[in-house]
N, CA, C and O atoms as a GROMACS GRO file, in nm:
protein
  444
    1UNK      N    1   0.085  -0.117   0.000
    1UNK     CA    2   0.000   0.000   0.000
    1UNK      C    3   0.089   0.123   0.000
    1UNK      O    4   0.191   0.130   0.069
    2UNK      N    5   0.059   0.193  -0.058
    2UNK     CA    6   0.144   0.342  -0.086
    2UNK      C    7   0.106   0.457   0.008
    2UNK      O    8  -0.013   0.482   0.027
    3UNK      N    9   0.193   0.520   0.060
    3UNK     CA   10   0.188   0.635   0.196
    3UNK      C   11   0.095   0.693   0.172
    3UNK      O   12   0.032   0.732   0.270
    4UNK      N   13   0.041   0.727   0.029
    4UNK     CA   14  -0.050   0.834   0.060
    4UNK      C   15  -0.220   0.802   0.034
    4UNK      O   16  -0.313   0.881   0.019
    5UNK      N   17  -0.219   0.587   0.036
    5UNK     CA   18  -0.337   0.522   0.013
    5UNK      C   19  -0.392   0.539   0.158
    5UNK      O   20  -0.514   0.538   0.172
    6UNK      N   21  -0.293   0.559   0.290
    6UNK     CA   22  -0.358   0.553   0.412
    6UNK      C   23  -0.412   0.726   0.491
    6UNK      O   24  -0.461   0.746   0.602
    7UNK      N   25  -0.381   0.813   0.395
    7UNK     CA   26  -0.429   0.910   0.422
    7UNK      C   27  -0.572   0.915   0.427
    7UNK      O   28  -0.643   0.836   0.365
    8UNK      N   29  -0.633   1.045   0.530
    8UNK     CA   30  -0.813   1.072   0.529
    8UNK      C   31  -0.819   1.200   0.457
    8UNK      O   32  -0.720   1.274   0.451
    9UNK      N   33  -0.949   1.234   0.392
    9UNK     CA   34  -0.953   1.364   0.289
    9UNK      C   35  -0.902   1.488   0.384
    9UNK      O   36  -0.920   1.482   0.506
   10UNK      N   37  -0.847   1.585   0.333
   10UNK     CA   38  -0.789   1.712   0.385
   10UNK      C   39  -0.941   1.755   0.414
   10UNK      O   40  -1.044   1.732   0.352
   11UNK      N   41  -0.916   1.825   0.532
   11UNK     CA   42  -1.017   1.908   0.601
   11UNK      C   43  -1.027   2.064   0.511
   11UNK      O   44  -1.125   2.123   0.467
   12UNK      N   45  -0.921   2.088   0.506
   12UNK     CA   46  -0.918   2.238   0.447
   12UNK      C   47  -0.849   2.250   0.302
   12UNK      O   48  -0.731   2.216   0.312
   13UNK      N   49  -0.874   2.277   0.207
   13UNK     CA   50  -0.849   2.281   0.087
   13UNK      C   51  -0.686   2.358   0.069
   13UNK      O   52  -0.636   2.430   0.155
   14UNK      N   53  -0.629   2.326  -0.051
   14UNK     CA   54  -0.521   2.388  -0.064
   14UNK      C   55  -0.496   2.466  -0.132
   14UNK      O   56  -0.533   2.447  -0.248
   15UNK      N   57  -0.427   2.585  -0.103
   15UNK     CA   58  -0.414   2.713  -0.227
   15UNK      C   59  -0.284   2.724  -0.272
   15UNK      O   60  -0.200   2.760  -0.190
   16UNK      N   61  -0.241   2.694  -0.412
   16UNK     CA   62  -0.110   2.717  -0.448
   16UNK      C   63  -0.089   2.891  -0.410
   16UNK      O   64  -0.163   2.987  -0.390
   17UNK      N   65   0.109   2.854  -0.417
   17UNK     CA   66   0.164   2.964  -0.364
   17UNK      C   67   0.338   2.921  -0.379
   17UNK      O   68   0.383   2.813  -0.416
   18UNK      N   69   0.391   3.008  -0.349
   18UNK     CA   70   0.514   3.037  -0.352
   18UNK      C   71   0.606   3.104  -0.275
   18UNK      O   72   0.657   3.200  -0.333
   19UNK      N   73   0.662   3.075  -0.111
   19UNK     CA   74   0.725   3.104  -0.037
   19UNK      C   75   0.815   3.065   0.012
   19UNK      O   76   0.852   2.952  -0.020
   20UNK      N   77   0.902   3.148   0.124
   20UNK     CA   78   1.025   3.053   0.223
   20UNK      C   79   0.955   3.005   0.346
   20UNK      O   80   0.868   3.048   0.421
   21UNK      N   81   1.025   2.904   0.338
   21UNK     CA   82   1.004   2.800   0.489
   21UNK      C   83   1.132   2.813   0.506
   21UNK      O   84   1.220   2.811   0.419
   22UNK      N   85   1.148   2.831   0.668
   22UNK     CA   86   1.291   2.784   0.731
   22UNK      C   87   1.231   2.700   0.812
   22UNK      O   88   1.122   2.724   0.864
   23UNK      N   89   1.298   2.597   0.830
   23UNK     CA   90   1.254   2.477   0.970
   23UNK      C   91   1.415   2.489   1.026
   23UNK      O   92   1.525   2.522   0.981
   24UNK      N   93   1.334   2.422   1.199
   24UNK     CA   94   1.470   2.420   1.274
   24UNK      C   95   1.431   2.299   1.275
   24UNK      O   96   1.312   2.276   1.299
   25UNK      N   97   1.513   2.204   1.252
   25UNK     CA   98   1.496   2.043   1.259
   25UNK      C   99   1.654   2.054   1.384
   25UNK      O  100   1.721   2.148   1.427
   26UNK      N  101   1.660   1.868   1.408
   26UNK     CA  102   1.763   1.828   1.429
   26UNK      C  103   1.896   1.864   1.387
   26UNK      O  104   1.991   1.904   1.454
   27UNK      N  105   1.880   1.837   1.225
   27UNK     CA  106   1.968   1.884   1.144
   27UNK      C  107   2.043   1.996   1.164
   27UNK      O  108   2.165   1.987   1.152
   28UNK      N  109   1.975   2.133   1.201
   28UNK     CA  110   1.970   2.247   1.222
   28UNK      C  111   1.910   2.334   1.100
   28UNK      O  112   1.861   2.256   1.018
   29UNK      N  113   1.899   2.463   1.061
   29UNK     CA  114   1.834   2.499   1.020
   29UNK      C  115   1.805   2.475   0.829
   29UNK      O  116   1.898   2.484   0.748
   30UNK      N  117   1.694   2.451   0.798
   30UNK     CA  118   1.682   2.413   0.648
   30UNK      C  119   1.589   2.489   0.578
   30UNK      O  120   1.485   2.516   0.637
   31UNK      N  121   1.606   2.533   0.458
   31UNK     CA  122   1.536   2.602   0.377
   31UNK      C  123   1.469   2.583   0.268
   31UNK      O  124   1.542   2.583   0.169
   32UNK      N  125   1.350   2.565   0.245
   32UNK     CA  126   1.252   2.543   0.173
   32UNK      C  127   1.159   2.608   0.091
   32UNK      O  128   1.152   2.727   0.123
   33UNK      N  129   1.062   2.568  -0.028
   33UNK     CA  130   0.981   2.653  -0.069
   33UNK      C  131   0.836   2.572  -0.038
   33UNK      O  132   0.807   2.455  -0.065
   34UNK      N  133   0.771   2.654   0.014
   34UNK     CA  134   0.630   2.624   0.012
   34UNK      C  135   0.570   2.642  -0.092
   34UNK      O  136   0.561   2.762  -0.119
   35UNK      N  137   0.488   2.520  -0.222
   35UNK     CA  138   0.420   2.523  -0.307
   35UNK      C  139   0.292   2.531  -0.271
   35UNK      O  140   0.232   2.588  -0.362
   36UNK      N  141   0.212   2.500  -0.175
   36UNK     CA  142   0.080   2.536  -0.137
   36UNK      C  143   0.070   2.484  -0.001
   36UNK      O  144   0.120   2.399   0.072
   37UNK      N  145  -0.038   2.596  -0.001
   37UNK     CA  146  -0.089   2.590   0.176
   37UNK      C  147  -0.233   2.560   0.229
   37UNK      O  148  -0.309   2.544   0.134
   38UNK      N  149  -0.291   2.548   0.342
   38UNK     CA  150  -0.365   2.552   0.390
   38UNK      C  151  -0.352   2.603   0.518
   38UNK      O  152  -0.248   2.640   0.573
   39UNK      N  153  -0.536   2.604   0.588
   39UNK     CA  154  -0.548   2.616   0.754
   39UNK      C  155  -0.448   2.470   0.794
   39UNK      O  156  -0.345   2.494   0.857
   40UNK      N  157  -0.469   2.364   0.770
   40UNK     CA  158  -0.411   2.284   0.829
   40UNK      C  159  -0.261   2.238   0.830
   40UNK      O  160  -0.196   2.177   0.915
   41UNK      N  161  -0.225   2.293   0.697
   41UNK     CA  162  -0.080   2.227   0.672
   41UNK      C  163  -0.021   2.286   0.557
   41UNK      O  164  -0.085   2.377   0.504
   42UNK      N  165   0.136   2.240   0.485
   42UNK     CA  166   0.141   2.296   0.336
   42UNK      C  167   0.228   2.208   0.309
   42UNK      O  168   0.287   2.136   0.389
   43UNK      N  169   0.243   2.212   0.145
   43UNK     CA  170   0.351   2.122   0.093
   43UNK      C  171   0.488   2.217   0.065
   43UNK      O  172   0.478   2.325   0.007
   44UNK      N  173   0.610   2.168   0.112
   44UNK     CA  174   0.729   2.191   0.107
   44UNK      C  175   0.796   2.127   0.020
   44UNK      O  176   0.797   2.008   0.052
   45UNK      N  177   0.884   2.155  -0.127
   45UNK     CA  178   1.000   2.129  -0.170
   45UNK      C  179   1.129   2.146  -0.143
   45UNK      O  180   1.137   2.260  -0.097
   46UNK      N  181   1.219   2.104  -0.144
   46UNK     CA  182   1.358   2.126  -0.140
   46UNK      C  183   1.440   2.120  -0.009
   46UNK      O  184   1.530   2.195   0.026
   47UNK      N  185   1.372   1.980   0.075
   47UNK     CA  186   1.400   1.950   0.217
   47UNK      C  187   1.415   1.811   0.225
   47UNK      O  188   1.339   1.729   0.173
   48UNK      N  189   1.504   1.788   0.285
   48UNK     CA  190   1.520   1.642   0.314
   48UNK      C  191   1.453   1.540   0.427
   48UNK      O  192   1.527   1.452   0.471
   49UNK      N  193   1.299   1.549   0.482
   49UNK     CA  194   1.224   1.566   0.571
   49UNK      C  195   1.164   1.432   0.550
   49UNK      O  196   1.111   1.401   0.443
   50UNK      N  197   1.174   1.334   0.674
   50UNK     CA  198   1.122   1.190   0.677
   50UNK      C  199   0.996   1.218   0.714
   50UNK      O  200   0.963   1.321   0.772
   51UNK      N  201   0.901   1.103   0.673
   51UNK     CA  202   0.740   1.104   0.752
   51UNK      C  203   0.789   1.093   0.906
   51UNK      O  204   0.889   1.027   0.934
   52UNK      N  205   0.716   1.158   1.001
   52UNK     CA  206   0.733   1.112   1.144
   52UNK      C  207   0.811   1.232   1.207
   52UNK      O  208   0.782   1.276   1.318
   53UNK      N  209   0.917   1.287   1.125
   53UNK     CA  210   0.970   1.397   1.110
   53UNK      C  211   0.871   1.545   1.224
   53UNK      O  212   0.761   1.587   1.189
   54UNK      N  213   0.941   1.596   1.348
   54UNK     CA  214   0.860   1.709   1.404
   54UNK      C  215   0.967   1.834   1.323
   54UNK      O  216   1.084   1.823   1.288
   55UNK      N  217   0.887   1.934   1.313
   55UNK     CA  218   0.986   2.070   1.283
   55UNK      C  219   0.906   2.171   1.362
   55UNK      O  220   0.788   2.172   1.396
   56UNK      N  221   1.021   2.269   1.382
   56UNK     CA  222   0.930   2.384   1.390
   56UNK      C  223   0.969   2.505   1.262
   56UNK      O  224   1.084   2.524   1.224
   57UNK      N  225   0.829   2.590   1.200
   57UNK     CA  226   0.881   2.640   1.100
   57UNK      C  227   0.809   2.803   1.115
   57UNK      O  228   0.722   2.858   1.182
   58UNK      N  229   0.883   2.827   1.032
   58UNK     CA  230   0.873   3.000   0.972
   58UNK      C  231   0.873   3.005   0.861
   58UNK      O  232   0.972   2.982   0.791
   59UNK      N  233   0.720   3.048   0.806
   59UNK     CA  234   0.675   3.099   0.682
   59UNK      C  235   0.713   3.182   0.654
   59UNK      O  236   0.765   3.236   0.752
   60UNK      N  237   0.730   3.271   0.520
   60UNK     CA  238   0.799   3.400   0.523
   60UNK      C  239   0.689   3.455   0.431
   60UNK      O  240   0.725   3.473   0.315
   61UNK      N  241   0.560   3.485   0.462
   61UNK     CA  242   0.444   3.551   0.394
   61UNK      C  243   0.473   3.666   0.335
   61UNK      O  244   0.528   3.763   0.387
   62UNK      N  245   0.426   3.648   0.193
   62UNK     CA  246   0.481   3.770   0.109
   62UNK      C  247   0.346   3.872   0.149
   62UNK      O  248   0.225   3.857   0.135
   63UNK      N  249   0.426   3.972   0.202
   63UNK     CA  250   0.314   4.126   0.172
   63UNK      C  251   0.239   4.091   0.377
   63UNK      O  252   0.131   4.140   0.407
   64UNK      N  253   0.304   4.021   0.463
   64UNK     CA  254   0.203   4.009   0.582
   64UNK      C  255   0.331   3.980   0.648
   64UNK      O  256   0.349   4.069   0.731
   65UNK      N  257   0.417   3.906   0.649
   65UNK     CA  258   0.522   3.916   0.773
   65UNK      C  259   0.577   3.719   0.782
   65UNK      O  260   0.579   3.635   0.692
   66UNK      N  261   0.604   3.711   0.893
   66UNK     CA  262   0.638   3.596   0.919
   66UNK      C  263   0.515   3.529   1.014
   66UNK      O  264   0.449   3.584   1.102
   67UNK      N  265   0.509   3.378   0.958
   67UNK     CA  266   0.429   3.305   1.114
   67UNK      C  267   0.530   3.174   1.090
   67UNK      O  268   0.598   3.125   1.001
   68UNK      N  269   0.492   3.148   1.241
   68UNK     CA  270   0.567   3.068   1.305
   68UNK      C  271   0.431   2.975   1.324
   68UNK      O  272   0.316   3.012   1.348
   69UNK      N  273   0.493   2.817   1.299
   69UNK     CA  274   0.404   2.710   1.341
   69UNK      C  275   0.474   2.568   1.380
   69UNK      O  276   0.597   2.563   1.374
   70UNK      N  277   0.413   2.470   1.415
   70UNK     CA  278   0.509   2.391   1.417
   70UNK      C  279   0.404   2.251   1.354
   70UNK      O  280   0.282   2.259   1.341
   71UNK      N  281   0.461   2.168   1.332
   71UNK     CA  282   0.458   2.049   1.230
   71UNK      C  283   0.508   1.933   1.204
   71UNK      O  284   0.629   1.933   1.228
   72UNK      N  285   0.469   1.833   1.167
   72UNK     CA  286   0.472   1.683   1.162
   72UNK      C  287   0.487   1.643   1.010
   72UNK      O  288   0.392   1.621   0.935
   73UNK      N  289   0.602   1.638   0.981
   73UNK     CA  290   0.580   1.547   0.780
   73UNK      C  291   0.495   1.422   0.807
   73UNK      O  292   0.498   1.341   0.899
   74UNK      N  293   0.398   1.433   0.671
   74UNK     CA  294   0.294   1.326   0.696
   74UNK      C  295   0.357   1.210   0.583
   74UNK      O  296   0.360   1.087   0.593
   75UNK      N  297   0.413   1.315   0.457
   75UNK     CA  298   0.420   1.202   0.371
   75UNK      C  299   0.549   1.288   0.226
   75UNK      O  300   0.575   1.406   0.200
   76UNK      N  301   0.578   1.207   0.189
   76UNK     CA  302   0.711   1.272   0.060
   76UNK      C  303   0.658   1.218  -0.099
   76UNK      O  304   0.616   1.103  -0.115
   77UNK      N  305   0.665   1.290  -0.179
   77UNK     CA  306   0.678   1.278  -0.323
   77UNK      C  307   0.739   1.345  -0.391
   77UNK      O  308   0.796   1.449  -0.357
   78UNK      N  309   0.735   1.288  -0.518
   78UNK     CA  310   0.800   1.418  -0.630
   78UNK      C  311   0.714   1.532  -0.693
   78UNK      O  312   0.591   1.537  -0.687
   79UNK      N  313   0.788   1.615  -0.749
   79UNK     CA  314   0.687   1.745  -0.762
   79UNK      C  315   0.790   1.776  -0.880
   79UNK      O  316   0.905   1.735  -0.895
   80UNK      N  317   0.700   1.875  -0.973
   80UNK     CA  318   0.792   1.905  -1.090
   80UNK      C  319   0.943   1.991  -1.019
   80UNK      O  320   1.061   1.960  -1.040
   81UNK      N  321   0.908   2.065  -0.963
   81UNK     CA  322   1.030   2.110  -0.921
   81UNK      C  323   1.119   2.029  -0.798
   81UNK      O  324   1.198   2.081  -0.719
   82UNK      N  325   1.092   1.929  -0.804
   82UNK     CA  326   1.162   1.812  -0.687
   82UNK      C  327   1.098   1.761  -0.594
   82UNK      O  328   0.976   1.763  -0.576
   83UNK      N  329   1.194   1.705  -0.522
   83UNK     CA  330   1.119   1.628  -0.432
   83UNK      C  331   1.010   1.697  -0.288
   83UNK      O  332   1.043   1.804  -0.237
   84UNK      N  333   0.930   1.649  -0.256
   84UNK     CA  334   0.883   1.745  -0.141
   84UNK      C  335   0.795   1.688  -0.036
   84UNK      O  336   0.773   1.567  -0.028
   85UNK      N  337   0.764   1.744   0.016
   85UNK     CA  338   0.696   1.668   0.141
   85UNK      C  339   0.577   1.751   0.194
   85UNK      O  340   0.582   1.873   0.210
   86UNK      N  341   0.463   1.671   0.222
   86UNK     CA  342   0.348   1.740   0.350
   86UNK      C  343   0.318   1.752   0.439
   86UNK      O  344   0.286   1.645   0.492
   87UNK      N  345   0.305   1.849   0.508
   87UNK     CA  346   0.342   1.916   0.645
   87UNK      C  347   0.227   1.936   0.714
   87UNK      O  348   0.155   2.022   0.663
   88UNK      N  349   0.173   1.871   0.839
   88UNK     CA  350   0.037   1.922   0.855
   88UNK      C  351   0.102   2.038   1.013
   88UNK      O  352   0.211   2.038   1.071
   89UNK      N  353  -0.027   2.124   1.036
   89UNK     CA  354   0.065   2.206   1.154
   89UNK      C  355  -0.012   2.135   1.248
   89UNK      O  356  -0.125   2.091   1.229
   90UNK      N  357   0.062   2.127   1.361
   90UNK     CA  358   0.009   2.041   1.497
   90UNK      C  359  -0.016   2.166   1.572
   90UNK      O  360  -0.128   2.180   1.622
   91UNK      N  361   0.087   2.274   1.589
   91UNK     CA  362   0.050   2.392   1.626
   91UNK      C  363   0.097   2.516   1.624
   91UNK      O  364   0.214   2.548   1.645
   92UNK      N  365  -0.010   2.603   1.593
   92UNK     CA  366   0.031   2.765   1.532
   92UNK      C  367  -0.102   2.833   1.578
   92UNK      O  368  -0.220   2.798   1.569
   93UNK      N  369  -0.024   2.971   1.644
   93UNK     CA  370  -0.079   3.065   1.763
   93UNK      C  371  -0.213   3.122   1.667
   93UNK      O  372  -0.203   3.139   1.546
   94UNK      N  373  -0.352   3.153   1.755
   94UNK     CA  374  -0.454   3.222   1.693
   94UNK      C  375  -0.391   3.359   1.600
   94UNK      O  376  -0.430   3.392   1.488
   95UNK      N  377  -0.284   3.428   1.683
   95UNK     CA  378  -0.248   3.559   1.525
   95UNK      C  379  -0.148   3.482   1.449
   95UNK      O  380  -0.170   3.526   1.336
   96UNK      N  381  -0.031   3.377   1.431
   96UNK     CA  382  -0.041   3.320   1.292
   96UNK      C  383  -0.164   3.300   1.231
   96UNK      O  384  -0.228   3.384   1.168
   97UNK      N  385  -0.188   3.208   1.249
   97UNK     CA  386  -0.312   3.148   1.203
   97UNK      C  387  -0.403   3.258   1.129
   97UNK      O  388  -0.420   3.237   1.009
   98UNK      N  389  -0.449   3.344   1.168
   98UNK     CA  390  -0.497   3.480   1.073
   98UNK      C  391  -0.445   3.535   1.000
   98UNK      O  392  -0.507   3.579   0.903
   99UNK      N  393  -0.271   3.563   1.020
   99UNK     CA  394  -0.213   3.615   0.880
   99UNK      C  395  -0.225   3.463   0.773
   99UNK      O  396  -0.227   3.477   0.651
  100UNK      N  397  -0.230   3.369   0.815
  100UNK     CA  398  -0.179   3.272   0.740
  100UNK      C  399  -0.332   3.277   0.676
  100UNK      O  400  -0.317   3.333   0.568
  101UNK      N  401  -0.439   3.253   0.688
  101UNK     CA  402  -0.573   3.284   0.655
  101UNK      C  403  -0.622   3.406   0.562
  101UNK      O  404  -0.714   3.402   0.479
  102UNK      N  405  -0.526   3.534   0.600
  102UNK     CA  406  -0.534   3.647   0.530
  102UNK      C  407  -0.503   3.620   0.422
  102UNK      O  408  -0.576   3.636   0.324
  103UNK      N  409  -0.342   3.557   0.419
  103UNK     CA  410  -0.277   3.560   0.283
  103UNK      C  411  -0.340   3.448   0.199
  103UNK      O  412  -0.300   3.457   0.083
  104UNK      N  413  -0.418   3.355   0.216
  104UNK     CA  414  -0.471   3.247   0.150
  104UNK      C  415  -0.622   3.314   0.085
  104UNK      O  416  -0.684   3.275  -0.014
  105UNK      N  417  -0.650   3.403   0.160
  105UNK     CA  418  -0.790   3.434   0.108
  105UNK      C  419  -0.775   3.592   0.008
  105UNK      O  420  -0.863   3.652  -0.054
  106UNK      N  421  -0.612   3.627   0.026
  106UNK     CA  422  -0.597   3.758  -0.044
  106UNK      C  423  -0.526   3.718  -0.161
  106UNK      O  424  -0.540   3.757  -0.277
  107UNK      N  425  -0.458   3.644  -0.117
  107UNK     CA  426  -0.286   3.558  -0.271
  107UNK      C  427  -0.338   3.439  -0.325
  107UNK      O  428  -0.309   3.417  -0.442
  108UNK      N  429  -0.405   3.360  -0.268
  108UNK     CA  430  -0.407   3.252  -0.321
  108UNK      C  431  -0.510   3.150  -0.426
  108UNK      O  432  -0.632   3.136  -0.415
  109UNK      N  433  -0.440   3.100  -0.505
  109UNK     CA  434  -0.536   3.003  -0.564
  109UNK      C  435  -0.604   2.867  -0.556
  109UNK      O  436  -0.542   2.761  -0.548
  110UNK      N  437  -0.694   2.874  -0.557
  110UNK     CA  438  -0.720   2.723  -0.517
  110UNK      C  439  -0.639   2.636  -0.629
  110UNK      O  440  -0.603   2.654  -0.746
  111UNK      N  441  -0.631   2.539  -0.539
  111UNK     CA  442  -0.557   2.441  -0.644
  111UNK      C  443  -0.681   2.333  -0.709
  111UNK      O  444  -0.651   2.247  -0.792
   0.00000   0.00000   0.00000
């Protein structure tokens, strides 16, 4: 069975986009692009991030600032621009959470 046959439907829909992620992993710090987001989570390229994987991360919202959340890789694939992974947030403060909401309902496209 394939990682992403045991997944349940996303609660919150996803809006493509184009940003920096920094995570502080183990590793120490890594840099990423966020291809789309949601309330619940987003997909990250250009990280070397196992399922099971905790991070804590910083969005770098174009035109609203930074939020900070933190997160669990659920699952990895390829993506035209490489490899990448999905991030759901376990937890991010009520004012993230509103810029992150702002910029999805002001920038973004549904996918």
């Amino acid at each position: 069975m394939s990682q992403l046959a045991s997944f349940h439907p996303r609660r919150h829909p996803r809006s493509s986009c184009v940003m920096t992620v920094l995570a502080q992993t183990a590793q120490g710090l890594i840099r990423g692009v966020c291809r789309n987001v949601s309330r619940g989570g987003a997909f990250i390229t250009g990280v070397p991030w196992a399922p099971g994987q905790h991070l804590r991360l910083q969005l770098e919202v174009p035109g609203l600032g930074e939020v900070q959340a933190e997160g669990e890789v659920l699952y990895h694939h390829q993506h035209p621009d490489g490899a990448g992974v999905g991030v759901v947030f376990t937890r991010i403060s009520d004012d993230d959470q509103s810029v992150l909401d702002r910029f999805i309902d002001l920038f973004c496209r549904p996918r």
